[in-house]
C-alpha positions in Angstrom: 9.3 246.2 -107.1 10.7 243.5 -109.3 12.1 245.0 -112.5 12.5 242.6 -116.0 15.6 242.8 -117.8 16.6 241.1 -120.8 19.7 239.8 -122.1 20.9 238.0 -125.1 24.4 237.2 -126.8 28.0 235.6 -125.7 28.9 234.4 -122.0 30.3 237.5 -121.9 28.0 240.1 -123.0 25.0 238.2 -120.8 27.4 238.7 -117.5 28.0 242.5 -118.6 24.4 243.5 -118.6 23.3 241.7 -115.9 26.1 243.5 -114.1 25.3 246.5 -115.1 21.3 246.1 -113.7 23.5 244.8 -110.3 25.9 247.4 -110.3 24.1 250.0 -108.0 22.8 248.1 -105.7 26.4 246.3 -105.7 28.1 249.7 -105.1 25.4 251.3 -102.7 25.0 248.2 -100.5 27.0 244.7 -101.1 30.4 245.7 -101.1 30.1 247.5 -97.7 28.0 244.5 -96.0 29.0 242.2 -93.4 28.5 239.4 -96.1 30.7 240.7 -98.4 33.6 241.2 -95.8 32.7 237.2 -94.5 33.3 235.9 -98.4 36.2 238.7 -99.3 38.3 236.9 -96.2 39.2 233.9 -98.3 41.1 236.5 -100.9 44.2 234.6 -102.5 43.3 231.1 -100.9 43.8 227.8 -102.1 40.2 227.1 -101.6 39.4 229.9 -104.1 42.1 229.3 -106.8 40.8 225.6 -106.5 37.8 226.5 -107.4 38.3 229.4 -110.4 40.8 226.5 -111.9 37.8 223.6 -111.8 35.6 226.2 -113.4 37.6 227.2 -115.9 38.1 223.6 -117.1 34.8 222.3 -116.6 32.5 225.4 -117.6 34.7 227.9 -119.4 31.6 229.4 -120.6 30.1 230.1 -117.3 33.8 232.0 -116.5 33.4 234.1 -119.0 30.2 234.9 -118.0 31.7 236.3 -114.3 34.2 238.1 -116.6 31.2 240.2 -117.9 29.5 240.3 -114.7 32.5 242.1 -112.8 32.6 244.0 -116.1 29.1 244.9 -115.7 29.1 245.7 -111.9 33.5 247.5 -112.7 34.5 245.0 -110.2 37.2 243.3 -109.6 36.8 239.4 -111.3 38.8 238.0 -108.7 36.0 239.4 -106.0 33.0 238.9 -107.8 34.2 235.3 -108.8 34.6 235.1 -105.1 30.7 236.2 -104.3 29.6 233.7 -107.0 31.4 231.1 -104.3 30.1 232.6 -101.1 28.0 229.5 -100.3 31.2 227.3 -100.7 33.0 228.7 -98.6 30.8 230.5 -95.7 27.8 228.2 -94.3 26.1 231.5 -93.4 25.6 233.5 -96.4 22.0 234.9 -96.7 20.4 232.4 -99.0 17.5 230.6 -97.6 14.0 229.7 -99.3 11.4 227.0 -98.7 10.0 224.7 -101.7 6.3 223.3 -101.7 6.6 220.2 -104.2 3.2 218.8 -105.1 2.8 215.6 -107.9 -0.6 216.1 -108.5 -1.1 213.2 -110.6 1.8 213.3 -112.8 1.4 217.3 -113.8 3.7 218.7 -110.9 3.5 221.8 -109.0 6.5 223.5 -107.7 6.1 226.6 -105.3 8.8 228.5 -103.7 9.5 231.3 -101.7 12.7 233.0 -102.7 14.7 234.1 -99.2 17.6 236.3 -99.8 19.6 239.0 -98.3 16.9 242.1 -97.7 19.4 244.6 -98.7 19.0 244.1 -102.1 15.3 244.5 -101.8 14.0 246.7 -104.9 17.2 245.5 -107.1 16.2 242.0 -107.7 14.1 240.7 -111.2 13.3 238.6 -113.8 15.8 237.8 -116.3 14.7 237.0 -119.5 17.9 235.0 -121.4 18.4 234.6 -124.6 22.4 233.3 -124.8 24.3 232.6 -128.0 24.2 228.8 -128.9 22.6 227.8 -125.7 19.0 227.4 -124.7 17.0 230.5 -123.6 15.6 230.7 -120.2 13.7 233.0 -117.4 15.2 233.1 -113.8 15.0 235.4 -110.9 18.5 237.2 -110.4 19.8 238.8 -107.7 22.5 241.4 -108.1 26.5 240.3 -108.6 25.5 236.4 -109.0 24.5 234.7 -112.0 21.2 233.2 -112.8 20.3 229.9 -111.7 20.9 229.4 -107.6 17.2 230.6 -106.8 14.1 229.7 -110.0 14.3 229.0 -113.8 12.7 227.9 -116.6 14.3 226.8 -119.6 12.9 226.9 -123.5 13.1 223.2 -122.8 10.7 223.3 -120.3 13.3 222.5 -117.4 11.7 224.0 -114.4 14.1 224.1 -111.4 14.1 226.1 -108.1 16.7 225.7 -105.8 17.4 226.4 -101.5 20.7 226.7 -99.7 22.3 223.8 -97.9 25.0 225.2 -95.4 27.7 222.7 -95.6 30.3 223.1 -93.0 33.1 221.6 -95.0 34.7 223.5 -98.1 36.1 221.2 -100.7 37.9 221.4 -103.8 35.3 221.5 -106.4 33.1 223.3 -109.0 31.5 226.3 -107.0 27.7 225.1 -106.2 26.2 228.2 -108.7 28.5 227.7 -111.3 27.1 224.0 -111.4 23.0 225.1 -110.7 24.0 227.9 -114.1 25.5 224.8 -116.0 22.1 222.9 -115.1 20.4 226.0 -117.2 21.8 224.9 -120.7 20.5 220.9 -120.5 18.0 220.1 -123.2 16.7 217.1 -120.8 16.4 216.4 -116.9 18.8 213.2 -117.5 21.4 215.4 -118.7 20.8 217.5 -115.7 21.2 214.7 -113.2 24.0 213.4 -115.3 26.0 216.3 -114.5 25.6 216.7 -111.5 26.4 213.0 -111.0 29.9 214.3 -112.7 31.0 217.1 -112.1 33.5 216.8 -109.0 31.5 219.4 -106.4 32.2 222.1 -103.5 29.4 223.5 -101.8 25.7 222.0 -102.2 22.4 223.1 -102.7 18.9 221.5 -102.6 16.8 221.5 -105.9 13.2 220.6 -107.3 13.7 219.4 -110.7 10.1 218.9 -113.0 10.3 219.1 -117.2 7.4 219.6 -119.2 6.4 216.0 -120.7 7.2 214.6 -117.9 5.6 212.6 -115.2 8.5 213.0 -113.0 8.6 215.2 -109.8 12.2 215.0 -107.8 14.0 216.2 -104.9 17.7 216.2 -105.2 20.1 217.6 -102.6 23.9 217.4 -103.5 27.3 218.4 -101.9 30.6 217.3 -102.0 30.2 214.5 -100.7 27.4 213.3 -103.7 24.0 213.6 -104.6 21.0 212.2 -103.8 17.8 211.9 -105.7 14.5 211.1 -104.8 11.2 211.1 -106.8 8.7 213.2 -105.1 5.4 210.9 -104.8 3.5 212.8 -102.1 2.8 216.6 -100.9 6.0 217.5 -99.2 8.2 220.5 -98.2 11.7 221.7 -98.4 13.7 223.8 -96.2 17.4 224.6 -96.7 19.2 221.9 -95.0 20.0 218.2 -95.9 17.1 216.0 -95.1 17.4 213.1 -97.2 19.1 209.8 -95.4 22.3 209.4 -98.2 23.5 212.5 -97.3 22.7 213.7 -93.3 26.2 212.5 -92.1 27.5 215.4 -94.3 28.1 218.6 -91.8 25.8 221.0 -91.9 24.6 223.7 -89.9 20.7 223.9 -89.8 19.6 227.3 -88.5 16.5 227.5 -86.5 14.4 229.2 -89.3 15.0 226.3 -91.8 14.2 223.8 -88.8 11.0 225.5 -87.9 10.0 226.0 -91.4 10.3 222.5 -92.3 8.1 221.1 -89.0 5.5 224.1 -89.6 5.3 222.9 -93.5 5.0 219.3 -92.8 2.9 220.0 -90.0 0.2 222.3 -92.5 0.4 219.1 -95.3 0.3 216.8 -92.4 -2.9 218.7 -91.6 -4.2 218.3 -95.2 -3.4 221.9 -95.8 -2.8 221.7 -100.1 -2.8 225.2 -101.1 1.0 226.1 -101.6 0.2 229.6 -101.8 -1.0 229.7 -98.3 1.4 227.3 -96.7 4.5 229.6 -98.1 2.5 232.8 -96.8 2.5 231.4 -93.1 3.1 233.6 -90.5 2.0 231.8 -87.8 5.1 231.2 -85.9 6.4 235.3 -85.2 10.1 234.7 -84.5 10.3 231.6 -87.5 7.7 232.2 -89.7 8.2 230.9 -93.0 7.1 234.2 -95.5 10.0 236.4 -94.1 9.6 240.4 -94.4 11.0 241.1 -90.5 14.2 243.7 -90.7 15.7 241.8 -87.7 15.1 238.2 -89.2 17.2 235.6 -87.7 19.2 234.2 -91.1 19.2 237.9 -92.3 16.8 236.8 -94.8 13.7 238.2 -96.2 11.2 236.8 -98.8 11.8 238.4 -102.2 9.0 237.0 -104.3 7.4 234.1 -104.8 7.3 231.5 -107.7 4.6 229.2 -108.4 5.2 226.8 -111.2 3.1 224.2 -112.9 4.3 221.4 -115.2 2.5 219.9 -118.1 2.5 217.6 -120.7 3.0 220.7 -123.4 4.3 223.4 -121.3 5.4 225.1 -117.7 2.9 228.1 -116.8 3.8 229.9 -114.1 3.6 233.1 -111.8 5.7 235.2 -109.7 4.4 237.0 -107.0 6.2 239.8 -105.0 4.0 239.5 -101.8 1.3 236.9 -100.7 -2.6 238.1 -101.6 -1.3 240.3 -104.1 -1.9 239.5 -108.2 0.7 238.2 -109.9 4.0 240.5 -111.2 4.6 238.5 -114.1 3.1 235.4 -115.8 5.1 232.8 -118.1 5.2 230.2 -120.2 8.4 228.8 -120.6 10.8 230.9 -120.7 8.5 234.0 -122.1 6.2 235.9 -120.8 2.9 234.7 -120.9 
Protein backbone atom coordinates (compact mmCIF):
# COMPACT_ATOMS: atom_id res chain seq x y z
CA UNK A 1 0.00 0.00 0.00
CA UNK A 2 1.15 3.53 -0.69
CA UNK A 3 2.02 5.26 2.56
CA UNK A 4 2.01 9.50 2.82
CA UNK A 5 4.79 11.11 4.42
CA UNK A 6 5.38 14.59 4.98
CA UNK A 7 8.31 16.69 4.97
CA UNK A 8 9.18 20.29 5.53
CA UNK A 9 12.38 22.44 6.18
CA UNK A 10 16.12 22.84 4.70
CA UNK A 11 17.60 20.73 1.67
CA UNK A 12 18.87 18.96 4.15
CA UNK A 13 16.37 18.06 6.66
CA UNK A 14 13.76 17.16 3.50
CA UNK A 15 16.64 14.51 2.21
CA UNK A 16 16.97 13.08 6.02
CA UNK A 17 13.35 12.12 6.42
CA UNK A 18 12.69 11.03 3.19
CA UNK A 19 15.70 8.75 3.92
CA UNK A 20 14.66 7.69 6.76
CA UNK A 21 10.92 6.41 5.17
CA UNK A 22 13.57 4.70 2.41
CA UNK A 23 15.91 3.35 4.68
CA UNK A 24 14.38 -0.20 5.17
CA UNK A 25 13.45 -1.03 2.13
CA UNK A 26 17.13 0.49 1.14
CA UNK A 27 18.73 -1.90 3.65
CA UNK A 28 16.41 -5.04 3.20
CA UNK A 29 16.36 -4.99 -0.64
CA UNK A 30 18.43 -2.19 -2.79
CA UNK A 31 21.68 -2.44 -1.70
CA UNK A 32 21.84 -6.25 -2.34
CA UNK A 33 20.10 -5.95 -5.89
CA UNK A 34 21.49 -6.55 -9.13
CA UNK A 35 20.78 -2.77 -9.88
CA UNK A 36 22.57 -1.52 -7.16
CA UNK A 37 25.77 -3.57 -8.02
CA UNK A 38 25.23 -2.33 -12.11
CA UNK A 39 25.25 1.61 -10.73
CA UNK A 40 27.91 0.94 -7.71
CA UNK A 41 30.45 -0.22 -10.71
CA UNK A 42 31.14 3.33 -11.77
CA UNK A 43 32.60 4.03 -7.92
CA UNK A 44 35.49 6.66 -8.12
CA UNK A 45 34.92 7.42 -12.01
CA UNK A 46 35.39 10.43 -13.80
CA UNK A 47 31.90 10.12 -15.12
CA UNK A 48 30.69 10.34 -11.47
CA UNK A 49 32.99 13.08 -9.98
CA UNK A 50 31.87 14.94 -13.27
CA UNK A 51 28.69 14.88 -12.40
CA UNK A 52 28.67 15.51 -8.22
CA UNK A 53 31.01 18.72 -9.35
CA UNK A 54 28.17 20.07 -12.04
CA UNK A 55 25.64 19.59 -9.26
CA UNK A 56 27.33 21.11 -6.77
CA UNK A 57 27.69 24.34 -8.89
CA UNK A 58 24.54 24.38 -10.51
CA UNK A 59 22.00 23.10 -7.71
CA UNK A 60 23.90 23.22 -4.41
CA UNK A 61 20.62 22.93 -2.82
CA UNK A 62 19.61 19.76 -4.51
CA UNK A 63 23.32 18.37 -3.03
CA UNK A 64 22.54 18.97 0.09
CA UNK A 65 19.39 17.42 -0.16
CA UNK A 66 21.39 13.82 -1.10
CA UNK A 67 23.52 14.81 1.94
CA UNK A 68 20.33 14.19 4.08
CA UNK A 69 19.08 11.47 2.09
CA UNK A 70 22.27 9.19 2.67
CA UNK A 71 21.81 10.63 6.19
CA UNK A 72 18.36 9.50 6.27
CA UNK A 73 18.91 5.95 4.64
CA UNK A 74 23.07 5.90 7.01
CA UNK A 75 24.47 5.58 3.64
CA UNK A 76 27.33 6.37 2.28
CA UNK A 77 26.76 10.05 0.09
CA UNK A 78 29.18 8.99 -2.33
CA UNK A 79 26.76 5.83 -3.14
CA UNK A 80 23.51 7.26 -2.81
CA UNK A 81 24.72 10.28 -4.98
CA UNK A 82 25.65 7.47 -7.24
CA UNK A 83 21.83 5.87 -7.22
CA UNK A 84 20.46 9.36 -7.76
CA UNK A 85 22.65 9.01 -11.30
CA UNK A 86 21.78 5.48 -12.09
CA UNK A 87 19.95 6.53 -15.31
CA UNK A 88 23.07 8.45 -16.47
CA UNK A 89 25.17 6.08 -16.38
CA UNK A 90 23.30 2.53 -16.93
CA UNK A 91 20.60 2.49 -19.92
CA UNK A 92 18.98 -0.37 -17.97
CA UNK A 93 18.00 0.77 -14.68
CA UNK A 94 14.38 -0.16 -13.79
CA UNK A 95 12.48 2.99 -14.59
CA UNK A 96 9.92 2.73 -17.18
CA UNK A 97 6.24 4.26 -17.22
CA UNK A 98 3.77 5.14 -20.03
CA UNK A 99 2.08 8.79 -20.20
CA UNK A 100 -1.52 9.24 -21.76
CA UNK A 101 -1.56 13.21 -22.70
CA UNK A 102 -4.97 14.33 -23.64
CA UNK A 103 -5.64 18.56 -24.58
CA UNK A 104 -9.15 18.35 -24.23
CA UNK A 105 -9.86 21.73 -25.28
CA UNK A 106 -7.30 23.68 -23.52
CA UNK A 107 -7.98 21.97 -19.84
CA UNK A 108 -5.26 19.08 -20.20
CA UNK A 109 -5.33 15.75 -18.91
CA UNK A 110 -2.18 13.88 -18.02
CA UNK A 111 -2.31 10.11 -17.00
CA UNK A 112 0.47 7.92 -16.15
CA UNK A 113 1.36 4.73 -15.09
CA UNK A 114 4.31 4.77 -12.75
CA UNK A 115 6.77 1.60 -13.72
CA UNK A 116 9.56 0.97 -11.36
CA UNK A 117 11.58 -1.63 -9.82
CA UNK A 118 8.91 -4.26 -8.04
CA UNK A 119 11.25 -4.72 -5.12
CA UNK A 120 10.34 -1.79 -3.55
CA UNK A 121 6.67 -2.56 -3.86
CA UNK A 122 4.88 -1.62 -0.39
CA UNK A 123 7.79 1.13 0.27
CA UNK A 124 6.84 3.67 -2.26
CA UNK A 125 4.35 6.97 -1.40
CA UNK A 126 3.18 10.21 -1.57
CA UNK A 127 5.31 12.93 -0.50
CA UNK A 128 3.81 15.85 0.64
CA UNK A 129 6.77 18.90 0.60
CA UNK A 130 6.86 21.73 2.17
CA UNK A 131 10.83 23.03 1.68
CA UNK A 132 12.29 26.11 3.30
CA UNK A 133 12.13 29.21 0.77
CA UNK A 134 11.02 27.04 -2.08
CA UNK A 135 7.64 26.14 -3.40
CA UNK A 136 5.76 23.26 -1.80
CA UNK A 137 4.86 20.28 -3.84
CA UNK A 138 3.29 16.54 -3.82
CA UNK A 139 5.22 13.77 -5.81
CA UNK A 140 5.36 10.02 -5.66
CA UNK A 141 8.88 8.92 -4.11
CA UNK A 142 10.54 5.95 -4.39
CA UNK A 143 13.05 4.93 -1.76
CA UNK A 144 17.01 6.36 -1.94
CA UNK A 145 15.98 8.95 -4.82
CA UNK A 146 14.69 12.28 -4.56
CA UNK A 147 11.37 13.50 -5.68
CA UNK A 148 10.65 14.53 -9.02
CA UNK A 149 11.84 11.62 -11.76
CA UNK A 150 8.25 9.94 -11.67
CA UNK A 151 4.80 12.72 -10.82
CA UNK A 152 4.43 16.16 -9.12
CA UNK A 153 2.57 18.90 -8.55
CA UNK A 154 3.77 22.06 -7.44
CA UNK A 155 1.74 24.94 -5.18
CA UNK A 156 2.19 26.62 -8.52
CA UNK A 157 0.20 24.41 -10.18
CA UNK A 158 3.16 22.87 -12.27
CA UNK A 159 1.93 19.40 -13.09
CA UNK A 160 4.80 17.20 -14.54
CA UNK A 161 5.17 13.35 -14.89
CA UNK A 162 8.11 12.04 -16.31
CA UNK A 163 9.35 8.35 -18.18
CA UNK A 164 12.88 7.01 -18.66
CA UNK A 165 14.82 7.52 -21.84
CA UNK A 166 17.82 4.89 -21.95
CA UNK A 167 20.46 6.88 -23.52
CA UNK A 168 23.41 4.78 -24.45
CA UNK A 169 25.94 7.58 -24.14
CA UNK A 170 27.06 9.06 -20.61
CA UNK A 171 28.13 12.59 -20.73
CA UNK A 172 29.48 15.09 -18.55
CA UNK A 173 26.54 16.89 -17.22
CA UNK A 174 23.96 17.56 -14.46
CA UNK A 175 22.55 14.05 -13.43
CA UNK A 176 18.98 13.76 -15.30
CA UNK A 177 17.05 13.70 -11.52
CA UNK A 178 18.90 16.32 -10.13
CA UNK A 179 17.66 18.52 -13.16
CA UNK A 180 13.61 16.87 -13.12
CA UNK A 181 14.02 17.96 -8.80
CA UNK A 182 15.42 21.50 -9.99
CA UNK A 183 12.17 21.62 -12.38
CA UNK A 184 10.16 21.25 -8.86
CA UNK A 185 11.04 24.81 -7.43
CA UNK A 186 9.93 26.92 -10.90
CA UNK A 187 7.05 29.34 -10.24
CA UNK A 188 6.16 29.10 -14.14
CA UNK A 189 6.45 26.41 -17.06
CA UNK A 190 8.85 29.03 -19.00
CA UNK A 191 11.16 28.96 -16.24
CA UNK A 192 11.03 25.23 -16.40
CA UNK A 193 11.76 25.02 -20.09
CA UNK A 194 14.34 27.68 -19.63
CA UNK A 195 16.37 25.53 -17.56
CA UNK A 196 16.33 22.83 -19.08
CA UNK A 197 17.35 24.76 -22.16
CA UNK A 198 20.51 25.72 -19.79
CA UNK A 199 21.58 23.62 -17.73
CA UNK A 200 24.53 21.56 -19.62
CA UNK A 201 22.80 17.76 -19.27
CA UNK A 202 23.81 13.92 -18.82
CA UNK A 203 21.29 11.49 -19.03
CA UNK A 204 17.56 12.32 -20.34
CA UNK A 205 14.24 11.72 -19.56
CA UNK A 206 10.86 12.28 -21.30
CA UNK A 207 8.25 14.72 -19.51
CA UNK A 208 4.57 16.05 -19.81
CA UNK A 209 4.57 19.45 -18.64
CA UNK A 210 0.72 21.28 -18.11
CA UNK A 211 0.29 24.44 -15.45
CA UNK A 212 -2.83 25.44 -14.19
CA UNK A 213 -3.89 28.76 -16.23
CA UNK A 214 -2.66 27.38 -18.91
CA UNK A 215 -3.83 26.33 -22.29
CA UNK A 216 -0.67 24.60 -22.96
CA UNK A 217 -0.18 20.86 -23.12
CA UNK A 218 3.64 19.68 -24.07
CA UNK A 219 5.79 16.83 -24.68
CA UNK A 220 9.46 17.49 -24.07
CA UNK A 221 12.10 14.79 -24.28
CA UNK A 222 15.79 15.98 -23.44
CA UNK A 223 19.33 14.39 -23.29
CA UNK A 224 22.61 15.44 -23.66
CA UNK A 225 22.46 16.15 -26.74
CA UNK A 226 19.35 18.98 -26.20
CA UNK A 227 15.86 19.17 -25.78
CA UNK A 228 13.03 19.05 -27.69
CA UNK A 229 9.63 20.44 -27.16
CA UNK A 230 6.53 19.84 -28.70
CA UNK A 231 2.92 21.13 -27.85
CA UNK A 232 0.59 18.25 -27.49
CA UNK A 233 -2.50 19.14 -29.83
CA UNK A 234 -4.04 15.66 -30.20
CA UNK A 235 -4.65 12.37 -27.94
CA UNK A 236 -1.37 10.82 -27.87
CA UNK A 237 0.95 8.35 -25.85
CA UNK A 238 4.28 8.19 -24.43
CA UNK A 239 6.57 5.33 -23.82
CA UNK A 240 10.10 5.56 -22.50
CA UNK A 241 12.19 6.05 -25.42
CA UNK A 242 12.94 9.12 -27.79
CA UNK A 243 10.25 9.49 -30.35
CA UNK A 244 10.40 12.99 -31.30
CA UNK A 245 12.41 13.70 -34.82
CA UNK A 246 15.16 16.41 -33.15
CA UNK A 247 16.38 13.98 -31.06
CA UNK A 248 16.14 9.97 -32.58
CA UNK A 249 19.87 10.11 -33.89
CA UNK A 250 20.69 10.19 -30.16
CA UNK A 251 21.55 6.38 -29.04
CA UNK A 252 19.25 4.80 -27.30
CA UNK A 253 18.18 1.45 -26.47
CA UNK A 254 14.39 0.83 -26.79
CA UNK A 255 13.40 -2.35 -24.99
CA UNK A 256 10.54 -4.33 -26.37
CA UNK A 257 8.03 -3.31 -23.57
CA UNK A 258 8.35 0.43 -24.36
CA UNK A 259 8.11 -0.50 -28.16
CA UNK A 260 4.97 -2.49 -27.69
CA UNK A 261 3.47 -0.12 -25.30
CA UNK A 262 3.78 2.65 -27.54
CA UNK A 263 2.11 0.74 -30.92
CA UNK A 264 -0.64 -0.85 -28.40
CA UNK A 265 -1.39 2.96 -27.09
CA UNK A 266 -1.45 4.53 -30.38
CA UNK A 267 -3.18 1.70 -31.69
CA UNK A 268 -6.26 2.00 -28.73
CA UNK A 269 -6.39 6.13 -29.54
CA UNK A 270 -6.02 5.31 -33.12
CA UNK A 271 -9.11 3.20 -32.37
CA UNK A 272 -10.85 6.10 -30.75
CA UNK A 273 -10.26 4.55 -27.39
CA UNK A 274 -10.25 8.16 -24.97
CA UNK A 275 -10.49 6.81 -21.58
CA UNK A 276 -6.86 6.94 -20.15
CA UNK A 277 -7.77 4.98 -17.33
CA UNK A 278 -8.51 2.03 -19.51
CA UNK A 279 -5.82 2.41 -22.06
CA UNK A 280 -3.00 2.44 -19.06
CA UNK A 281 -4.94 -0.68 -17.50
CA UNK A 282 -4.35 -2.77 -20.88
CA UNK A 283 -3.44 -6.06 -20.59
CA UNK A 284 -4.10 -7.32 -23.76
CA UNK A 285 -0.76 -8.08 -25.05
CA UNK A 286 0.51 -11.03 -22.08
CA UNK A 287 4.28 -10.92 -22.52
CA UNK A 288 4.21 -6.58 -23.14
CA UNK A 289 1.30 -5.44 -21.61
CA UNK A 290 1.29 -1.99 -20.65
CA UNK A 291 -0.22 -2.16 -16.67
CA UNK A 292 2.80 -4.32 -15.42
CA UNK A 293 2.27 -6.55 -12.14
CA UNK A 294 4.14 -9.89 -13.74
CA UNK A 295 7.19 -10.97 -11.21
CA UNK A 296 9.15 -12.08 -14.33
CA UNK A 297 8.45 -8.76 -16.42
CA UNK A 298 10.87 -8.19 -19.17
CA UNK A 299 12.40 -4.48 -17.97
CA UNK A 300 12.16 -5.74 -14.35
CA UNK A 301 9.39 -3.35 -13.99
CA UNK A 302 6.09 -3.37 -12.31
CA UNK A 303 3.28 -0.69 -12.17
CA UNK A 304 3.37 1.04 -8.81
CA UNK A 305 0.35 3.32 -8.98
CA UNK A 306 -1.19 5.30 -11.21
CA UNK A 307 -1.70 9.11 -11.54
CA UNK A 308 -4.41 10.84 -13.21
CA UNK A 309 -4.07 14.58 -13.43
CA UNK A 310 -6.31 17.29 -14.75
CA UNK A 311 -5.40 20.87 -15.42
CA UNK A 312 -7.49 23.99 -15.11
CA UNK A 313 -7.81 27.35 -15.38
CA UNK A 314 -7.87 27.70 -11.23
CA UNK A 315 -6.30 24.50 -10.21
CA UNK A 316 -4.75 20.77 -10.84
CA UNK A 317 -7.20 17.98 -9.27
CA UNK A 318 -5.97 14.83 -9.44
CA UNK A 319 -5.98 11.05 -8.21
CA UNK A 320 -3.59 8.39 -7.58
CA UNK A 321 -4.60 4.98 -7.94
CA UNK A 322 -2.60 1.84 -6.66
CA UNK A 323 -4.35 -0.68 -9.01
CA UNK A 324 -6.70 -0.21 -12.09
CA UNK A 325 -10.74 -0.66 -11.00
CA UNK A 326 -9.91 0.13 -7.60
CA UNK A 327 -11.03 3.86 -5.87
CA UNK A 328 -8.65 6.16 -5.62
CA UNK A 329 -5.69 6.12 -2.69
CA UNK A 330 -5.49 9.68 -2.43
CA UNK A 331 -7.10 12.81 -4.10
CA UNK A 332 -5.38 16.34 -4.52
CA UNK A 333 -5.43 19.65 -5.37
CA UNK A 334 -2.36 21.08 -5.92
CA UNK A 335 -0.05 20.10 -3.92
CA UNK A 336 -2.53 19.14 -0.89
CA UNK A 337 -4.68 16.68 -0.34
CA UNK A 338 -7.93 17.22 -1.65
Amino acid sequence: MLSLVELSGTPFQLGSTLGKFGAQAAHTYLIHSPSWASVMAWRGSSAASAMLALTEQHFPLIKQEIEGLADGLELPFDDVFLWNCRGDLWSMSPDGCTTVQLPQDGQPRITHNEDGDPGFAGYCGIGLFSPDGGPAFASFVYPASIPGHTFAVTAHGLACTVNNLRSRQVAAGVPRMAITRALLNQSRLDDALALLHDTPKSGGFHLTLAQRGRPDLLSVEFNAEGVSVQPVVAPSLHANHVIHDALRKHPQLVTSSSQYRQERGDALLAAGERDPLAILSDQSNPVFPIYRCAPDDSDHENTMATADIRVSAEQVDWQVYERPGQSARFSLVDARLG
